[in-house]
C-alpha positions in Angstrom: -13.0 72.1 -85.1 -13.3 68.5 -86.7 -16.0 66.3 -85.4 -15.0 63.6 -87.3 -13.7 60.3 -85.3 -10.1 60.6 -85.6 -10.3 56.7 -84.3 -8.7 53.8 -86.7 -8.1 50.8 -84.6 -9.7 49.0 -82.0 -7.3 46.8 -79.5 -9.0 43.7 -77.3 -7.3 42.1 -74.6 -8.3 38.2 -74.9 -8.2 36.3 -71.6 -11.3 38.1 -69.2 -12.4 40.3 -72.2 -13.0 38.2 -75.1 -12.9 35.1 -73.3 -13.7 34.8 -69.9 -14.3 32.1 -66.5 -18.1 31.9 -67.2 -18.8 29.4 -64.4 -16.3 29.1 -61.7 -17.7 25.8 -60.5 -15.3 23.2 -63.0 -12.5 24.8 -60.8 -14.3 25.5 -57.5 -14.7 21.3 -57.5 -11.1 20.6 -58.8 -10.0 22.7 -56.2 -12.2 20.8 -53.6 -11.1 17.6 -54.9 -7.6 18.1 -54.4 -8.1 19.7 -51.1 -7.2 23.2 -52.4 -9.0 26.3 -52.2 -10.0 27.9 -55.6 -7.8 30.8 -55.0 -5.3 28.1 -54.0 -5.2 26.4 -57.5 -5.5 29.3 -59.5 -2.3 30.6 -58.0 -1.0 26.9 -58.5 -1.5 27.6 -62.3 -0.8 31.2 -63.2 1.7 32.5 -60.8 4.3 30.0 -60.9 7.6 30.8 -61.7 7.2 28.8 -65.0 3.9 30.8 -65.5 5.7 34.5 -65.2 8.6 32.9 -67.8 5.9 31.6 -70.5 4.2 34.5 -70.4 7.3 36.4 -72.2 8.7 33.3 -74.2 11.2 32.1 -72.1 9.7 28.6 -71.4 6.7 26.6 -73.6 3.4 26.6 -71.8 4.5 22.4 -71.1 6.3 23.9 -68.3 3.4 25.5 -66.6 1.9 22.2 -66.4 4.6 20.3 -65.8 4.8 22.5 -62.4 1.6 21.7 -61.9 2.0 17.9 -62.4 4.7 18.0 -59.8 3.3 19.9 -57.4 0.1 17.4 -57.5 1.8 14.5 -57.9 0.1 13.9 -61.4 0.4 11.3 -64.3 0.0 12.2 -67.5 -3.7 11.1 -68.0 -4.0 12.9 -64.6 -2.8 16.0 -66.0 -4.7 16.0 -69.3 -7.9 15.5 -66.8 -6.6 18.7 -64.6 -6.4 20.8 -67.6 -9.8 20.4 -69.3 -11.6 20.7 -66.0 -9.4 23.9 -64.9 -10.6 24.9 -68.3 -14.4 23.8 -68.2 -15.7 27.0 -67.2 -14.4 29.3 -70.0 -16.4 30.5 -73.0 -16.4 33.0 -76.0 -18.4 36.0 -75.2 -20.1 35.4 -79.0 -21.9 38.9 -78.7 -18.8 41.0 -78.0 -16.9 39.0 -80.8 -20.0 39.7 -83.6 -19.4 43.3 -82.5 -15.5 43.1 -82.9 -16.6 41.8 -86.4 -18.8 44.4 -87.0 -16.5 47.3 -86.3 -13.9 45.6 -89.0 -15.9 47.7 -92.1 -14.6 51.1 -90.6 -11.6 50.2 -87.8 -9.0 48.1 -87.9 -8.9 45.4 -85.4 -6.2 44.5 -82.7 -5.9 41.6 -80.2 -3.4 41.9 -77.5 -3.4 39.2 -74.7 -0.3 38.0 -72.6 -0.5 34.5 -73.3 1.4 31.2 -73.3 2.3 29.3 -76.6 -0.1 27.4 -77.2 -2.9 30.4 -76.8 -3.4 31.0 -80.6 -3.6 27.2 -81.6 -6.0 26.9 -78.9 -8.0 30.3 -80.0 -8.0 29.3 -83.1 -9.0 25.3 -82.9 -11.7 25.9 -79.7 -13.3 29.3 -80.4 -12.4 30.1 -84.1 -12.0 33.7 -82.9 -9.1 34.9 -84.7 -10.4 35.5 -88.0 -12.1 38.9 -86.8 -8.8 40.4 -86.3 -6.0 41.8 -88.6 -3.4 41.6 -86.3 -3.1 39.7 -83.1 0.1 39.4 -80.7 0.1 37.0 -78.1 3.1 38.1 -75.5 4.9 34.6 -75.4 5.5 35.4 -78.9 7.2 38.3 -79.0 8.8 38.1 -75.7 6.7 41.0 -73.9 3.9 41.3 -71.7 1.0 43.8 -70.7 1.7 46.4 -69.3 5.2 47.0 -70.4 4.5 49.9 -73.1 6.7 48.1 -75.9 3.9 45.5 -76.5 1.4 48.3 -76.9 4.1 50.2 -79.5 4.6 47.0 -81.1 0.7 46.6 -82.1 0.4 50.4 -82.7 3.0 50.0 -85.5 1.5 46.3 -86.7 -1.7 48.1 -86.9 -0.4 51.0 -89.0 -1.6 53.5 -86.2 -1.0 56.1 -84.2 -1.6 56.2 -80.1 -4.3 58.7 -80.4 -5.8 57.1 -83.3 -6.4 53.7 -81.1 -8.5 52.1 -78.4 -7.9 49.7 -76.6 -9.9 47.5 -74.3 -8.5 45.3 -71.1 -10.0 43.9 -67.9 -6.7 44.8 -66.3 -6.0 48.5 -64.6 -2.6 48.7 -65.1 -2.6 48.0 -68.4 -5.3 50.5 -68.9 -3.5 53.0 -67.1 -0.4 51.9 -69.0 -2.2 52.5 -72.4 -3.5 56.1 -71.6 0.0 57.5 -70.3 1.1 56.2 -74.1 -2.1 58.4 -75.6 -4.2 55.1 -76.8 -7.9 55.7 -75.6 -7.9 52.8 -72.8 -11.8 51.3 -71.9 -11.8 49.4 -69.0 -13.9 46.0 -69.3 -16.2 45.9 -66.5 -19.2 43.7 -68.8 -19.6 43.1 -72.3 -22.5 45.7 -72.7 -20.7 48.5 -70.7 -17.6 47.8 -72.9 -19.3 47.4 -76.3 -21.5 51.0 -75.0 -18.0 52.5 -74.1 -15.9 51.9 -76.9 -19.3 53.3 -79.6 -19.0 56.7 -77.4 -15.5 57.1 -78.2 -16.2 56.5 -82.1 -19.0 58.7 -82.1 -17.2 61.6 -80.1 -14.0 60.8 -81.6 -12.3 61.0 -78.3 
């Protein structure tokens, strides 16, 4: 039998993998400020309406915030003061992006986030994490979302790859569970260690 890794592609979710709420306190005082709970606010952001319809493409990420402004009763220099704070907290996890980089001499590299429209400008101007991968689709840009198995097809063939020749790493269940049904080797993200320890086993087992 062949022992060799039969791995050629390694996938990364973005938002909670990659990049992650570090310190939740930025938004735990918003929140507090505005006499919301943090719960309270993140739902305010991400499961609007607007928010469900950017995430595919239908609307620009404006409109996420421009629910937002509304629903707070915001100015412009209000909002722009909302969304770096709401924002504050995140960071790059630099170790598990040196490792995606490192991995690029044998394995081709995939990101696949469900993201607004401005996610790659912002990626790319904040963290300068792009770079690391050779392809990366963002789902407001192609007009599909985790875990609906066309987005995972779509980066399989961008990549070049087969399911069984992939892996693919995402904070999310569903989207795990999505990923093995379609054969890709799914790693859920629990930390960056476990991940980064997780997805060597499968290159070295080849499974």
């Amino acid at each position: 039998m062949d022992n060799e890794s039969s791995i050629r592609a390694v996938i990364w979710d973005m938002g909670g993998v990659l990049v992650r709420t570090e310190s939740q306190s930025p938004r735990e005082q918003l929140a507090q400020r505005l006499g919301l709970t943090p719960k309270e606010l993140s739902s305010l952001v991400f499961d609007s309406e607007a928010s469900f319809e950017a995430t595919v493409g239908k609307v620009p990420e404006e409109a996420v915030w421009q629910n937002v402004a509304k629903a707070l009763n915001l100015d412009s220099s209000g909002l722009a003061a909302f969304m770096q704070e709401f924002w504050a907290g995140d960071s790059l996890d630099a170790d598990l992006h040196q490792f995606v980089n490192g991995l690029r001499a044998n394995y081709k590299s995939g990101l696949l986030s469900n993201a607004w429209s401005g996610a790659r400008s912002v990626l790319d101007s904040r963290y300068h994490m792009l770079g690391v991968f050779d392809v990366s689709i963002f789902s407001a840009e192609v007009g599909l979302a985790k875990p609906d198995p066309r987005i995972y097809q779509l980066a399989l063939s961008r990549l070049g790859v087969e399911a069984s020749e992939a892996i693919f790493v995402d904070d999310v269940q569903e989207n795990i569970e999505t990923a093995n049904v379609l054969g890709i080797h799914g790693v859920r993200f629990e930390n960056s260690l476990q991940a980064r320890q997780a997805v060597m086993h499968i290159l070295a087992n080849g499974k």
